[in-house]
C-alpha positions in Angstrom: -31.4 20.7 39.5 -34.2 19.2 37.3 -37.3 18.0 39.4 -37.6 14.3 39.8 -40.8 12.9 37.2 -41.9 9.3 35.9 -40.0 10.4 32.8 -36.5 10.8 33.3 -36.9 8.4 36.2 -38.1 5.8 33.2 -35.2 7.3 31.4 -32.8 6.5 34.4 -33.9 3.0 34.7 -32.7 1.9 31.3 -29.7 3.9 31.5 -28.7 1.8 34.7 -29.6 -1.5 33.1 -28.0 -0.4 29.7 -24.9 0.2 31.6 -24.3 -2.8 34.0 -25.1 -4.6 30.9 -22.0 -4.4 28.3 -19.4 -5.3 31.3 -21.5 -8.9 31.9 -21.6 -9.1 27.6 -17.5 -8.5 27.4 -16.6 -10.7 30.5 -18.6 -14.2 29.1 -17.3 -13.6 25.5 -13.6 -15.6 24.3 -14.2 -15.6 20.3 -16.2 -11.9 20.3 -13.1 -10.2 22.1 -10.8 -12.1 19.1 -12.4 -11.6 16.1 -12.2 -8.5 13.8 -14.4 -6.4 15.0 -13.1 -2.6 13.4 -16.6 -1.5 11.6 -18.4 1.4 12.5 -21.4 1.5 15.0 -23.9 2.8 12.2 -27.4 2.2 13.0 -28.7 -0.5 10.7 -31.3 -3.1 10.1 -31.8 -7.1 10.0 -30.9 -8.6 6.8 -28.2 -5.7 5.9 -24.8 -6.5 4.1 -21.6 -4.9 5.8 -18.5 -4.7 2.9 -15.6 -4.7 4.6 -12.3 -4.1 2.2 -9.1 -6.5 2.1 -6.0 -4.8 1.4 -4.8 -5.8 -1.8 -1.4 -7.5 -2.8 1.4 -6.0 -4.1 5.0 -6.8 -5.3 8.4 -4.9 -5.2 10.4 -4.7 -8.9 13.8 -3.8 -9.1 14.0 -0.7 -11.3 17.2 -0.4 -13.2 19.1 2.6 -13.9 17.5 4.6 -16.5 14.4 2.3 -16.0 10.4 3.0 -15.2 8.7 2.0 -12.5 6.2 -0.6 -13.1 2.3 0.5 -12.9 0.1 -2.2 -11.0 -3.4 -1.9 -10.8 -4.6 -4.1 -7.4 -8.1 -5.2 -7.0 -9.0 -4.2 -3.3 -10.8 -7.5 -1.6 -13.7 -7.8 -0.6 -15.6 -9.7 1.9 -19.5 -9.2 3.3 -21.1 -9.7 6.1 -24.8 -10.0 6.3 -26.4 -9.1 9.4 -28.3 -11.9 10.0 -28.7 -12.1 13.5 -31.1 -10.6 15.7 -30.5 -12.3 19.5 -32.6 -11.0 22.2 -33.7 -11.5 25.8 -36.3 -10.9 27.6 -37.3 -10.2 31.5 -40.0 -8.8 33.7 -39.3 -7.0 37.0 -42.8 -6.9 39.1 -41.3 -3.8 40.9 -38.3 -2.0 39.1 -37.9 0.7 41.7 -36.3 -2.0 43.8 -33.9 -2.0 41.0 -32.6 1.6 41.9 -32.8 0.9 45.4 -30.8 -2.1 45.6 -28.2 -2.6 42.5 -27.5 -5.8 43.2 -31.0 -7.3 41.9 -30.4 -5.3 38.7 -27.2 -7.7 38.4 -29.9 -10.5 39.0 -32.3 -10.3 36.3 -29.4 -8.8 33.7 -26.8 -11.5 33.7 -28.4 -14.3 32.7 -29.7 -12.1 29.7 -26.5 -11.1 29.0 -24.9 -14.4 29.1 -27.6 -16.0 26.6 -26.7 -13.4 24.0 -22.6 -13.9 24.8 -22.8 -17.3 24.1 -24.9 -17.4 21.1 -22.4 -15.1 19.3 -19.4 -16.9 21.1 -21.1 -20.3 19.2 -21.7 -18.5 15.8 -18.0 -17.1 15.7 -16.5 -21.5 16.4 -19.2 -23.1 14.0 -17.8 -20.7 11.4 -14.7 -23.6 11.6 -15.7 -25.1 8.3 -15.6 -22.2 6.2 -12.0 -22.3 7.0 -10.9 -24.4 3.4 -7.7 -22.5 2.2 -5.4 -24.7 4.7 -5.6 -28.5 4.9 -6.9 -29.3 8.7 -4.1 -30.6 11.1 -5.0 -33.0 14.3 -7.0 -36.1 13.7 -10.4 -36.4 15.4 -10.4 -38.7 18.6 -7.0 -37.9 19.2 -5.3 -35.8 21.7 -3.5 -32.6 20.6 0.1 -32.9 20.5 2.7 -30.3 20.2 3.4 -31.9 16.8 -0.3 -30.5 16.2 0.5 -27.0 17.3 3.3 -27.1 14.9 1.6 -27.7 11.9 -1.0 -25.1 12.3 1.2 -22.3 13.4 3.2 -23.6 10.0 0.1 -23.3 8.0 -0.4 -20.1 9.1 3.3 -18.9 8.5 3.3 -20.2 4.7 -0.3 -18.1 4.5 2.1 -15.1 5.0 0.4 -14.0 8.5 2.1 -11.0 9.4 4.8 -12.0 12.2 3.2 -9.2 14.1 0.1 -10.0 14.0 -0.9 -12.0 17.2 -2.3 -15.6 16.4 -5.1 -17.2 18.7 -6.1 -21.1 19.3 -9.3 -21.7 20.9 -10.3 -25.2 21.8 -12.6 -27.1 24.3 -12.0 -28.1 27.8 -10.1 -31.2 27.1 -7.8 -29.9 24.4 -7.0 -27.2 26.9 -5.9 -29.7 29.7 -4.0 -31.9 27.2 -1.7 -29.1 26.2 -1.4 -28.5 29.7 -0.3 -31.6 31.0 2.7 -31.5 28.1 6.3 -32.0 29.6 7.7 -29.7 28.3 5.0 -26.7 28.8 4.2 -27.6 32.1 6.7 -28.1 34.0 9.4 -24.8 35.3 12.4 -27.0 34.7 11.9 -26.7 30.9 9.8 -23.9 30.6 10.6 -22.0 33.2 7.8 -19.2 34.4 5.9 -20.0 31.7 5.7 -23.8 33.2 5.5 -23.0 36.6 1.9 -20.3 36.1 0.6 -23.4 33.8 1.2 -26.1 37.3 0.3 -23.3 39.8 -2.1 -21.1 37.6 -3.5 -23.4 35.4 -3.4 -21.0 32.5 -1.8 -22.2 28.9 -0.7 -18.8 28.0 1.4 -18.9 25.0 2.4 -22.0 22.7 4.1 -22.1 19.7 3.1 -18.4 18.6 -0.6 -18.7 19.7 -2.7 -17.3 22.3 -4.4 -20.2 23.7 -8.0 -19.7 25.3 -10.6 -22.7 26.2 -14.2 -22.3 25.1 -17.3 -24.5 26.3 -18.6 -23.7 22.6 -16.0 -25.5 20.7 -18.0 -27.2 17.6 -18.3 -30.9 18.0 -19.3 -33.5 15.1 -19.7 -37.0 14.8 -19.7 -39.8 17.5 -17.3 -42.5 17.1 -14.8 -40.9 17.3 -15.9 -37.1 18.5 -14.4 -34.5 16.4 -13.3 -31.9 18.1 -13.4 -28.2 16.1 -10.6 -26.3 17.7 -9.6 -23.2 15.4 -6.4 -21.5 15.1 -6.6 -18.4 13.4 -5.0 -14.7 13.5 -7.2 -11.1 14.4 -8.0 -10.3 10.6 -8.9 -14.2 9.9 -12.9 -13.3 10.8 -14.8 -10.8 11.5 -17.7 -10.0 14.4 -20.0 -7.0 12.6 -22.2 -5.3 15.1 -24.7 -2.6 14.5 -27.3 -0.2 16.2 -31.1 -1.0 15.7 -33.2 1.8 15.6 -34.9 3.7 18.2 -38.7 2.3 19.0 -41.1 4.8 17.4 -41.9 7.9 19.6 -45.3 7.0 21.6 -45.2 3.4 21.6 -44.7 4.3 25.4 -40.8 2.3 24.6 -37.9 3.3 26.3 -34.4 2.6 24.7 -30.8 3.1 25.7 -27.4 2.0 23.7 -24.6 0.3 25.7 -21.5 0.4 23.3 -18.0 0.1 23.8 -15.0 -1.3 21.5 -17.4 -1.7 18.5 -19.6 -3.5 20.9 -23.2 -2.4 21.2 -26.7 -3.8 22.2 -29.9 -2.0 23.0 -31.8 -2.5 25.8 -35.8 -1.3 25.4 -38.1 -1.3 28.5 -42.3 -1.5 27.9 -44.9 -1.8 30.3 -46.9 -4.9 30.4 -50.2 -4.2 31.7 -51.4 -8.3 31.7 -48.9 -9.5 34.7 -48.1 -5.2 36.2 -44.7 -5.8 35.2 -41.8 -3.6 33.3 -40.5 -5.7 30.9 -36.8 -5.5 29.7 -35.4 -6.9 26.2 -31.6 -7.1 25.9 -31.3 -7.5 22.3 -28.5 -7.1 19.6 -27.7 -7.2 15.9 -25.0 -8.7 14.4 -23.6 -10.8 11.4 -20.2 -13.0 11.1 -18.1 -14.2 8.1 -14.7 -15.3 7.0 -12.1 -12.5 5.9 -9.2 -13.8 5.2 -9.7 -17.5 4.6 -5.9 -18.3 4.5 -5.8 -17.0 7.8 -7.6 -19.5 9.5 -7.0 -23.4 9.9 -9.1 -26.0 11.7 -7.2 -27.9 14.5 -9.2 -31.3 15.0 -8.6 -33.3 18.1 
């Protein structure tokens, strides 16, 4: 058993933190566990471009007897994502050792951090809305979402040629979410059966018309009379959440760094001694970029 010495008990610290830090990141997130998010975890720098390729479209010709088949040559799309975010943040602990003794403070200081990154991602992924432009918006601003509404986007979608197994999402704010739970027919067991009875009971939308509904308190909002509401309907491949490793601080800044990855998820977290308040200070920080892949795949749902 390897003695016990300031050095790995440094390098225990920010292993601890680093891992009670990704489950707080993954709970508070609606759009981040949504979007695309299939790259690699390749270490990488601010200001980086991420190419990630569209398949390409092809058609099926009916060869006739004797015929040839037809050669096509397919472009492969392609769309980029810049890495153009750098979200951090930053905490003391006067005295981490209490951090090992009692796990429960660690929870304390690292939530909060945790939280401020989710949410700045979870508003970069919604105010993406307008970059949507390939379908004509459905709802009207100021006014309540109807299924009528539902109907037209998940039609929008289906005439974009979204895969019929490819799950579709809606997002909206907190109003939206209570409209489509107080319709008739969705609500109540005697025409929707289950599905009615967890949305009285539970509270939960589940499933409409093909989507995935989920409430966000980051729903883009613009204008003021009337309020337009940016809901956004949109299937997986529709936009993508690019994440990537920042390098490890240089050896003998007296820096201690640890990764917390999972799903194509990662943030480091880098612990430094301040000597000015006799503190450890802890930055939870993460590097990321968003954009549009498939902008036919997407439509705005206004309320």
């Amino acid at each position: 058993m390897p003695a016990i010495t300031s050095s790995n008990l440094a390098n225990a610290i920010v292993k601890l933190v680093a891992a009670d830090a990704l489950p707080a990141l993954m709970g508070n997130l609606v759009m981040g566990n949504l979007a695309n998010r299939d790259f690699e975890p390749t270490l990488a720098n601010a200001g980086d471009t991420v190419n990630v390729a569209i398949p390409p479209t092809l058609v099926a010709n009916n060869i006739a007897e004797g015929g040839t088949v037809q050669t096509q040559n397919p472009n492969v799309g392609n769309a980029q994502i810049v890495l153009n975010t750098h979200a951090e943040a930053t905490f003391q602990i006067p005295d981490v050792t209490k951090v090992i003794a009692v796990p429960d403070l660690l929870k304390l200081y690292m939530q909060p951090a945790v939280i401020a990154l989710a949410e700045r991602i979870e508003r970069d992924l919604l105010g993406s809305y307008s970059q949507f432009t390939a379908n004509t918006p459905v709802g009207t601003a100021g006014q309540s979402l109807s299924e009528a509404t539902l109907e037209a986007a998940e039609t929008a979608l289906f005439e974009a040629r979204v895969p019929a197994s490819m799950q579709k999402y809606l997002v909206v704010d907190s109003g939206s979410y209570s409209t489509l739970r107080q319709i008739p027919r969705f609500s109540e067991y005697s025409s929707a059966g289950d599905a009615g009875l967890r949305t009285l009971v539970d509270g939960t939308v589940g499933k409409l018309k093909d989507f995935f509904v989920f409430r966000s308190q980051f729903i883009s909002k613009t204008g003021s009379s009337p309020v337009n509401v940016h809901n956004l309907a949109f299937a997986k491949s529709a936009i993508g959440l690019v994440m990537r490793r920042l390098p490890q601080p240089l050896p003998g800044t007296g820096a201690i760094a640890e990764y917390a990855e999972f799903g194509n998820f990662g943030m480091r977290v880098v612990m430094t001694y301040q000597p000015n308040t006799l503190a450890q200070q802890f930055t939870v920080d993460v590097l990321y970029g968003t954009g549009i892949l498939r902008n036919a795949f997407g439509v705005q749902v206004n309320s």
